[in-house]
PDB file as gemmi writes it, atoms N, CA and C in Angstrom:
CRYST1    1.000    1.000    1.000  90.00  90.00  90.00 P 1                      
ATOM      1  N   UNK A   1      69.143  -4.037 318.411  1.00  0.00           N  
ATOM      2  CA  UNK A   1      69.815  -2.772 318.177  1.00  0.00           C  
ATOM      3  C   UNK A   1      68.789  -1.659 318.379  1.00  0.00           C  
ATOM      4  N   UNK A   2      69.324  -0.548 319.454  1.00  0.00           N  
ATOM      5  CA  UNK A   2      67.814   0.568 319.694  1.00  0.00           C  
ATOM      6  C   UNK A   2      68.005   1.525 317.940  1.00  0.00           C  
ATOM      7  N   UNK A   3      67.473   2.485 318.349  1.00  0.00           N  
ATOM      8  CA  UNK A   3      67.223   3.707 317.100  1.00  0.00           C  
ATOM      9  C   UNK A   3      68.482   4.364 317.117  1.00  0.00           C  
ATOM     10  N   UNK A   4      69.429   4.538 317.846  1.00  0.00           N  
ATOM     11  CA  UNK A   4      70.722   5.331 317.369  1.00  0.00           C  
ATOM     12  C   UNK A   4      71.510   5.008 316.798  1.00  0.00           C  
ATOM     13  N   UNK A   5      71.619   3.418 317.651  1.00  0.00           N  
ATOM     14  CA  UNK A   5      72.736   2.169 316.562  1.00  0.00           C  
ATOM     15  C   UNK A   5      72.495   1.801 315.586  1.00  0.00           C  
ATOM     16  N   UNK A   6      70.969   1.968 314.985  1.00  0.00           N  
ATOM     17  CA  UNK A   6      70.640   1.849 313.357  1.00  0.00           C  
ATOM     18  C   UNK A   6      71.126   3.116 312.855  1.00  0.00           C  
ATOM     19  N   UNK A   7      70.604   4.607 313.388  1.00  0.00           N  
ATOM     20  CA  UNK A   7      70.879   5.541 312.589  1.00  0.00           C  
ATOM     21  C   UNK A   7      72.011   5.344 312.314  1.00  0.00           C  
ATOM     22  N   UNK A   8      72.734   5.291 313.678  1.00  0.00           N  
ATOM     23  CA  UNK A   8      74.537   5.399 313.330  1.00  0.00           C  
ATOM     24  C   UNK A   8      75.316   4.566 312.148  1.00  0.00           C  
ATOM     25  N   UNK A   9      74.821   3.089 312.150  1.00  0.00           N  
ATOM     26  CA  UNK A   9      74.982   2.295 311.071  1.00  0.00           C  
ATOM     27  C   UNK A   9      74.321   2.530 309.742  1.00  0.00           C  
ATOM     28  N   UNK A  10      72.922   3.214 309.813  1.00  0.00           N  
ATOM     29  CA  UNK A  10      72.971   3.778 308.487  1.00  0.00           C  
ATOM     30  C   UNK A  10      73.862   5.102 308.173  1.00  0.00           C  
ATOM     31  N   UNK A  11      74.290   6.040 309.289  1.00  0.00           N  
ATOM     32  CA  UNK A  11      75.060   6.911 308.280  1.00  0.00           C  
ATOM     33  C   UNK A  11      76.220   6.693 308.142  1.00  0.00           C  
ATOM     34  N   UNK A  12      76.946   5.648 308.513  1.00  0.00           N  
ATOM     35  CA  UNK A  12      78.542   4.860 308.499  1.00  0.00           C  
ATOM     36  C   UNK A  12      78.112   4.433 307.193  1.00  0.00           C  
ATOM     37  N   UNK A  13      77.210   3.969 306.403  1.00  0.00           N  
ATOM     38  CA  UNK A  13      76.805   3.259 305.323  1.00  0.00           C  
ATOM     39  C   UNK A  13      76.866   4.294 304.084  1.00  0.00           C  
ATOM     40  N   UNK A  14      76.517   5.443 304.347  1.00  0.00           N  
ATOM     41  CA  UNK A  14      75.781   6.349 303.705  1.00  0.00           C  
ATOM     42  C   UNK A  14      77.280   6.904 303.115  1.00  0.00           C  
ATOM     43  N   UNK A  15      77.946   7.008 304.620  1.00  0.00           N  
ATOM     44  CA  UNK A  15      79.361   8.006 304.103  1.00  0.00           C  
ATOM     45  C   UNK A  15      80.339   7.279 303.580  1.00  0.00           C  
ATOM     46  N   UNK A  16      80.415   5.677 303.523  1.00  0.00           N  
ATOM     47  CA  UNK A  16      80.939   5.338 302.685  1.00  0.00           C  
ATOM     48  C   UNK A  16      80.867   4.608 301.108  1.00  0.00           C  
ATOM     49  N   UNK A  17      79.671   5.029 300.864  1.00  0.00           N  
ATOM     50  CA  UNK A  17      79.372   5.278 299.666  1.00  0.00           C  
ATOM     51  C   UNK A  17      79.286   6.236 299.117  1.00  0.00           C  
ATOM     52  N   UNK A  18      78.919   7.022 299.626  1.00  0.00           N  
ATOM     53  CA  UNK A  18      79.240   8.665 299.340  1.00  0.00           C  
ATOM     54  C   UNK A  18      80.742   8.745 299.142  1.00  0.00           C  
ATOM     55  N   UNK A  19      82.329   8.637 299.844  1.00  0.00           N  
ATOM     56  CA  UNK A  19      83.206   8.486 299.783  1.00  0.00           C  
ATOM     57  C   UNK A  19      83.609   7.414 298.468  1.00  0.00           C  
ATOM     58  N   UNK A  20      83.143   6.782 298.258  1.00  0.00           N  
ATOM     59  CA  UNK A  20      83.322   5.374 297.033  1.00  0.00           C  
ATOM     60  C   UNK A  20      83.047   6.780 295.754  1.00  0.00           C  
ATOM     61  N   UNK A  21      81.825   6.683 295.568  1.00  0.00           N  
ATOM     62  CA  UNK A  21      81.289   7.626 294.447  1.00  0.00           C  
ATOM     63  C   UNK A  21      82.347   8.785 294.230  1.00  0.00           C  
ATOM     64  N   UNK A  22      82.600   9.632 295.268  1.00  0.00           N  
ATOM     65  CA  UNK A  22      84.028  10.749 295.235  1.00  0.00           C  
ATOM     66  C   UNK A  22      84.975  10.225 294.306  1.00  0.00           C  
ATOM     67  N   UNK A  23      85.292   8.677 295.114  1.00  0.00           N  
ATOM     68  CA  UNK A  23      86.614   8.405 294.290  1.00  0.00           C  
ATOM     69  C   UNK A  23      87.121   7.742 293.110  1.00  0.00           C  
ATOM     70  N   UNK A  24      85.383   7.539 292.885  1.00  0.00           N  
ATOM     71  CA  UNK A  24      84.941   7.029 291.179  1.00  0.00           C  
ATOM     72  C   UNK A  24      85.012   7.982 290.388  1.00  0.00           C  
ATOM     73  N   UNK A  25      84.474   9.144 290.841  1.00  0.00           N  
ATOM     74  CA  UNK A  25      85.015  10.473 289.808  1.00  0.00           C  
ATOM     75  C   UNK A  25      86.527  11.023 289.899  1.00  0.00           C  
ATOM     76  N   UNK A  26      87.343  10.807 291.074  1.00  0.00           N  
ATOM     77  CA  UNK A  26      88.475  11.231 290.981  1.00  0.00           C  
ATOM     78  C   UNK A  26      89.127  10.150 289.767  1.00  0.00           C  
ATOM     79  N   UNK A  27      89.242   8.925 290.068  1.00  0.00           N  
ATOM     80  CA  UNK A  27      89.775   8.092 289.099  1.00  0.00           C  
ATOM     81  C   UNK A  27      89.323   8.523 287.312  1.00  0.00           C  
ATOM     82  N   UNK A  28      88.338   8.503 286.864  1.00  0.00           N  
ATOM     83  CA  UNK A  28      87.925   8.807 285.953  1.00  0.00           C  
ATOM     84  C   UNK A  28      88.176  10.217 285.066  1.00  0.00           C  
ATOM     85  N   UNK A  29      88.290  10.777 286.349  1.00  0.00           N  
ATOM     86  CA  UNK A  29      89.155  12.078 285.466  1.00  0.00           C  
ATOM     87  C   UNK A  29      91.486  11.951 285.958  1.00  0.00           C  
ATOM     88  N   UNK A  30      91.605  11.163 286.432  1.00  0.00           N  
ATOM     89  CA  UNK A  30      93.163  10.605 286.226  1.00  0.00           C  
ATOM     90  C   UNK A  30      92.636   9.778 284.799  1.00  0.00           C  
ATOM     91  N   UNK A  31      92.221   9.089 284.660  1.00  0.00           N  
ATOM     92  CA  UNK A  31      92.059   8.238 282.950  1.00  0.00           C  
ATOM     93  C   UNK A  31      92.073   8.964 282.211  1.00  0.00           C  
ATOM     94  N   UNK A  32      90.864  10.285 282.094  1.00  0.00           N  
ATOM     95  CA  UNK A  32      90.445  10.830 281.154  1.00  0.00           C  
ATOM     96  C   UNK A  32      92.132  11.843 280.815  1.00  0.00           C  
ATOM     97  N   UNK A  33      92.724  12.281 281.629  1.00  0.00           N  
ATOM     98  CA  UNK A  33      93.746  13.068 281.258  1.00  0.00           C  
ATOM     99  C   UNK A  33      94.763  12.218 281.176  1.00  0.00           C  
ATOM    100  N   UNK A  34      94.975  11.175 281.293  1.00  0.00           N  
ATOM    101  CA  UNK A  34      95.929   9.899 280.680  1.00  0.00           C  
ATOM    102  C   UNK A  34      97.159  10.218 281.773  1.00  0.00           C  
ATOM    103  N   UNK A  35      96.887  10.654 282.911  1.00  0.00           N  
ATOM    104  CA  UNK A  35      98.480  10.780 283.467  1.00  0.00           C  
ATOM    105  C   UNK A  35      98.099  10.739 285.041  1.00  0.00           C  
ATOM    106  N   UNK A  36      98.712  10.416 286.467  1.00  0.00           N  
ATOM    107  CA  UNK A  36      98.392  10.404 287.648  1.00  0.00           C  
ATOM    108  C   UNK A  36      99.747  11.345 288.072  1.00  0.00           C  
ATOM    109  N   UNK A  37      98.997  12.565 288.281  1.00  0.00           N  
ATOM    110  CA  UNK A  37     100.378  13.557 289.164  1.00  0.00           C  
ATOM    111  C   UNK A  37     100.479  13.354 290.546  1.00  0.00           C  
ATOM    112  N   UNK A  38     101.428  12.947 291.223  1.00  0.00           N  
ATOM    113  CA  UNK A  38     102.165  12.948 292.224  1.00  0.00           C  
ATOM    114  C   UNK A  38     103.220  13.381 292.648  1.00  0.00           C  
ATOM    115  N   UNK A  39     102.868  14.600 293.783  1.00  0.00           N  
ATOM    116  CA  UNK A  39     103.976  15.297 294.864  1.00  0.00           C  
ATOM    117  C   UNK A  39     105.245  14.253 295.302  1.00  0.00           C  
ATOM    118  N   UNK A  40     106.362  14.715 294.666  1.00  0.00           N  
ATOM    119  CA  UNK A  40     107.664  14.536 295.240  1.00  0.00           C  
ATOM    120  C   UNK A  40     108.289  15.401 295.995  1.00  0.00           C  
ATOM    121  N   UNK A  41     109.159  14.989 297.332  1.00  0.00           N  
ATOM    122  CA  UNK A  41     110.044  15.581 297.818  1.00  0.00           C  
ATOM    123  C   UNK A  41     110.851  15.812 296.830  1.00  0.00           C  
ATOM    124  N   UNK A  42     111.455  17.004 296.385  1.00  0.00           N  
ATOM    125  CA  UNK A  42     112.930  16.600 295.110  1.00  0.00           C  
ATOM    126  C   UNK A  42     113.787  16.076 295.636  1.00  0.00           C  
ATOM    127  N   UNK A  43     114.228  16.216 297.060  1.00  0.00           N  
ATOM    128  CA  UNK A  43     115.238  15.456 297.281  1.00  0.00           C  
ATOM    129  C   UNK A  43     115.347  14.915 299.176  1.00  0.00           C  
ATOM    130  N   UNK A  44     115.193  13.777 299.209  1.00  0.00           N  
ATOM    131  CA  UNK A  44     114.277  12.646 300.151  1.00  0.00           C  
ATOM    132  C   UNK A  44     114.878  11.545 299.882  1.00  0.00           C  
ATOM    133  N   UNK A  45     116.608  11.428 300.082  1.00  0.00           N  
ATOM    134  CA  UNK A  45     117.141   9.602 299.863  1.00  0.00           C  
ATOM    135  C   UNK A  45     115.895   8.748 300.665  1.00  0.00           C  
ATOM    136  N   UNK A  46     115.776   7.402 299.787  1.00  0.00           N  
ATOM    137  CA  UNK A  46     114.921   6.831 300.077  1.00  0.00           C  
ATOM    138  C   UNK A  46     113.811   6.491 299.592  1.00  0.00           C  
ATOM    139  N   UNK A  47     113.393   8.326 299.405  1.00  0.00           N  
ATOM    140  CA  UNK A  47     112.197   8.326 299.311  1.00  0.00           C  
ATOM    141  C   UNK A  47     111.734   8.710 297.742  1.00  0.00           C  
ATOM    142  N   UNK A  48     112.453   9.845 297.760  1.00  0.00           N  
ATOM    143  CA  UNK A  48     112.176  10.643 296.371  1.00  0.00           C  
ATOM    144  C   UNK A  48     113.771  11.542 296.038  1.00  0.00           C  
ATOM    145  N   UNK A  49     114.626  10.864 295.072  1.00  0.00           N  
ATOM    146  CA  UNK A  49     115.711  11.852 295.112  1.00  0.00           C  
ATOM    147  C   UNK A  49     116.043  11.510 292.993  1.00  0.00           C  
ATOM    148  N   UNK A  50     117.092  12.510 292.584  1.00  0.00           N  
ATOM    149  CA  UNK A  50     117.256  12.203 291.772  1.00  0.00           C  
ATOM    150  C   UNK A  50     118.767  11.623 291.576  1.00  0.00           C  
ATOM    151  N   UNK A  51     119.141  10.587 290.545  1.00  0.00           N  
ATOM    152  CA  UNK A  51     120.732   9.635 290.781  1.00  0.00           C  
ATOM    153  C   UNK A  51     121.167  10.782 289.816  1.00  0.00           C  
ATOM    154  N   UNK A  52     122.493   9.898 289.631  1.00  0.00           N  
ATOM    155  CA  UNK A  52     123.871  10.387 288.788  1.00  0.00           C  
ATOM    156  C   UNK A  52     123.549  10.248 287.353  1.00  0.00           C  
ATOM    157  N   UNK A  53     122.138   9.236 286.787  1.00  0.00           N  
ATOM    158  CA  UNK A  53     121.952   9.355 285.634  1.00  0.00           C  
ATOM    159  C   UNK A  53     120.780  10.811 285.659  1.00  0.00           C  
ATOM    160  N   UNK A  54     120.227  11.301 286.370  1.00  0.00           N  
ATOM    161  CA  UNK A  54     119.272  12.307 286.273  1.00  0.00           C  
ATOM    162  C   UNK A  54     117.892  11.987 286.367  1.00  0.00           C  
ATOM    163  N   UNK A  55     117.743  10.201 286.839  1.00  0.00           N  
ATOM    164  CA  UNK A  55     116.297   9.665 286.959  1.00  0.00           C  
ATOM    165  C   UNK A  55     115.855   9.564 288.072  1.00  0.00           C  
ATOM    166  N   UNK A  56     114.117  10.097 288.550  1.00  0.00           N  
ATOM    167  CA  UNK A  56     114.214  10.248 289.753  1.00  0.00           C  
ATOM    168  C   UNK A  56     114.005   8.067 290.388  1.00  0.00           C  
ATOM    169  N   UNK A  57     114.146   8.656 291.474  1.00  0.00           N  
ATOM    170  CA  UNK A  57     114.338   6.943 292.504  1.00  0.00           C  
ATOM    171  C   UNK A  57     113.752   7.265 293.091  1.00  0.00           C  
ATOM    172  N   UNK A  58     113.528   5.979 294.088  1.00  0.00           N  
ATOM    173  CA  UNK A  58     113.113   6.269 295.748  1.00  0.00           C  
ATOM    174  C   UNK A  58     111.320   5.578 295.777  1.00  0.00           C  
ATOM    175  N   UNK A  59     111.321   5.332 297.076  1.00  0.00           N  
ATOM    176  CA  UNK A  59     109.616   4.604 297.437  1.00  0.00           C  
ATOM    177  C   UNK A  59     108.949   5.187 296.607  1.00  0.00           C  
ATOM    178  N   UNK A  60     108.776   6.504 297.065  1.00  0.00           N  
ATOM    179  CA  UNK A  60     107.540   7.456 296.614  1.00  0.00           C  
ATOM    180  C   UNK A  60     107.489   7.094 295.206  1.00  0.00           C  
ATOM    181  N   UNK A  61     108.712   7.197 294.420  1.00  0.00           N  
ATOM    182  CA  UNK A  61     108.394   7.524 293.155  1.00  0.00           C  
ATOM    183  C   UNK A  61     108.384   6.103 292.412  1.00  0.00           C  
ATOM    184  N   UNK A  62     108.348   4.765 293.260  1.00  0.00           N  
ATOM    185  CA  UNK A  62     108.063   3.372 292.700  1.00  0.00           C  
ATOM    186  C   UNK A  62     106.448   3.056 292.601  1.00  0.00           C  
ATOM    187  N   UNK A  63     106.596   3.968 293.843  1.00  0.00           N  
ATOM    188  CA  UNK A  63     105.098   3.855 294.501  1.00  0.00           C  
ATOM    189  C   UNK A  63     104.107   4.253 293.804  1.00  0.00           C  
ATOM    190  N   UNK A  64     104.059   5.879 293.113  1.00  0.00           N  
ATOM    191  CA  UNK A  64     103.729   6.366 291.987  1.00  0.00           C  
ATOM    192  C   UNK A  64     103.620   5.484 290.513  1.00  0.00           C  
ATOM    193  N   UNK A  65     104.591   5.097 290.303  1.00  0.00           N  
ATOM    194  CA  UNK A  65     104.714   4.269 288.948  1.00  0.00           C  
ATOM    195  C   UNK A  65     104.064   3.271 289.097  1.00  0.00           C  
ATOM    196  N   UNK A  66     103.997   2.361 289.871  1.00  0.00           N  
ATOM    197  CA  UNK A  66     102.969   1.081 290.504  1.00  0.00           C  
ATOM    198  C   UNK A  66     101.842   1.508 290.330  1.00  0.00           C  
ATOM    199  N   UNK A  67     100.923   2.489 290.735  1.00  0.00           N  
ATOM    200  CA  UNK A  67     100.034   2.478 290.812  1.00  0.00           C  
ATOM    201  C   UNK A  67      99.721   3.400 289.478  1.00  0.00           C  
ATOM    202  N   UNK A  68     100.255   4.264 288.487  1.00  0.00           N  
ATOM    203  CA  UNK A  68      99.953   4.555 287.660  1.00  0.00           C  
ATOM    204  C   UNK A  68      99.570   3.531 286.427  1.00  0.00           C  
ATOM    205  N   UNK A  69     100.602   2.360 286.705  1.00  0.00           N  
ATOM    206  CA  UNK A  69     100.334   1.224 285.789  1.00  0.00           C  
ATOM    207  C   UNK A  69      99.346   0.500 285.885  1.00  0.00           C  
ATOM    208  N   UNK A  70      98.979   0.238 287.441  1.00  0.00           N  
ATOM    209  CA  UNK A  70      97.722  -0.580 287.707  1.00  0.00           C  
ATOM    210  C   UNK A  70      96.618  -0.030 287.259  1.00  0.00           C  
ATOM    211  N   UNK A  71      96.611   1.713 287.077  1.00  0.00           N  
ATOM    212  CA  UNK A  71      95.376   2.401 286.438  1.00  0.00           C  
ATOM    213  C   UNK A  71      95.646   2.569 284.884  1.00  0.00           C  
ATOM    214  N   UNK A  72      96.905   2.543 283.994  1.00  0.00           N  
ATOM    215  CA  UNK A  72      96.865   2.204 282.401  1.00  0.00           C  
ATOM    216  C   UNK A  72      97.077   3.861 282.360  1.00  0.00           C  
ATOM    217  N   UNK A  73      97.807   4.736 283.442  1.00  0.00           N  
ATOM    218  CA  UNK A  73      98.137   6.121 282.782  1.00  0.00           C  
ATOM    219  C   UNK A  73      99.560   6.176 283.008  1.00  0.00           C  
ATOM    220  N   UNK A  74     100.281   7.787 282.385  1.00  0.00           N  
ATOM    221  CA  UNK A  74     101.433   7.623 282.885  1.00  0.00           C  
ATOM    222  C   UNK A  74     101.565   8.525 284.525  1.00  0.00           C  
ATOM    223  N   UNK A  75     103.012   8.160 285.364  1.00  0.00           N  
ATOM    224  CA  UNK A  75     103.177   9.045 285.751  1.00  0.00           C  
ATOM    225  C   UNK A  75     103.466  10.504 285.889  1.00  0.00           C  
ATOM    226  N   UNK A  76     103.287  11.304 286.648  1.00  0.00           N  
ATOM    227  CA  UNK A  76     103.843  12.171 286.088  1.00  0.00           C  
ATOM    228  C   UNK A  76     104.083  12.984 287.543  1.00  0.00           C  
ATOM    229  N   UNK A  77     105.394  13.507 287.963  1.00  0.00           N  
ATOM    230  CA  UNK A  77     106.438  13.676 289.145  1.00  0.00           C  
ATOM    231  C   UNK A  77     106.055  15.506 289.155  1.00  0.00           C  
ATOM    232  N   UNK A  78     105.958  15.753 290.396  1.00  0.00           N  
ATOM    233  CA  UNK A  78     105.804  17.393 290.328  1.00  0.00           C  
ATOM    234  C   UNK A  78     106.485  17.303 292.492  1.00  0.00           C  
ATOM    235  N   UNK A  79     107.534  18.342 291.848  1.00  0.00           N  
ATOM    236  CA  UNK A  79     108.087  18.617 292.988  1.00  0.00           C  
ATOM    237  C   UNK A  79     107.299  19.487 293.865  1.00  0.00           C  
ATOM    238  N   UNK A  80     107.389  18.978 295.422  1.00  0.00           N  
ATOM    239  CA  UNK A  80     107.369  19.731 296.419  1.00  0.00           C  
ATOM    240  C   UNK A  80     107.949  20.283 297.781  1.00  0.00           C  
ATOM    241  N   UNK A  81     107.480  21.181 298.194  1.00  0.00           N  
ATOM    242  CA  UNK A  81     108.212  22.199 298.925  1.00  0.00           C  
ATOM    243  C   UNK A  81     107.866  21.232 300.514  1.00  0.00           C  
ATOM    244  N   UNK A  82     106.876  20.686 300.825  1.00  0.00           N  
ATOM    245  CA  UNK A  82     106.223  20.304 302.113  1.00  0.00           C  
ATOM    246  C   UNK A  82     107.202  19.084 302.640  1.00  0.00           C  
TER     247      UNK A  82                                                      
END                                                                             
């Protein structure tokens, strides 16, 4: 391997530990505030909508709950415009 393909492989190395560390502090402050907020479409059949009982449904918002549980916080649903 010459001198660029090391540099290059050390800074592929570099930035993803650097990236790891980022997302060790992002997680840690979702714990510390006990809740994971996630952007919903309000209304996205499928995806993100609310039923006839008034609870929201849909991927997004299973998707959300899944992974809020796997981290031990709650969800918590905040509508968006995008």
């Amino acid at each position: 391997m010459n001198r660029t393909g090391f540099a290059g492989t050390c800074l592929a190395f570099a930035m993803v530990f650097a990236a790891t560390a980022a997302f060790a502090g992002t997680l840690d402050q979702i714990k510390s505030s006990g809740e994971l907020k996630c952007g919903v479409n309000p209304n996205l059949p499928g995806f993100s909508y609310v039923d006839a009982k008034g609870e929201r449904q849909g991927f997004d918002i299973d998707f959300c709950r899944a992974l809020a549980a796997a981290i031990g916080v709650t969800p918590k649903f905040i509508p968006s415009d995008a």
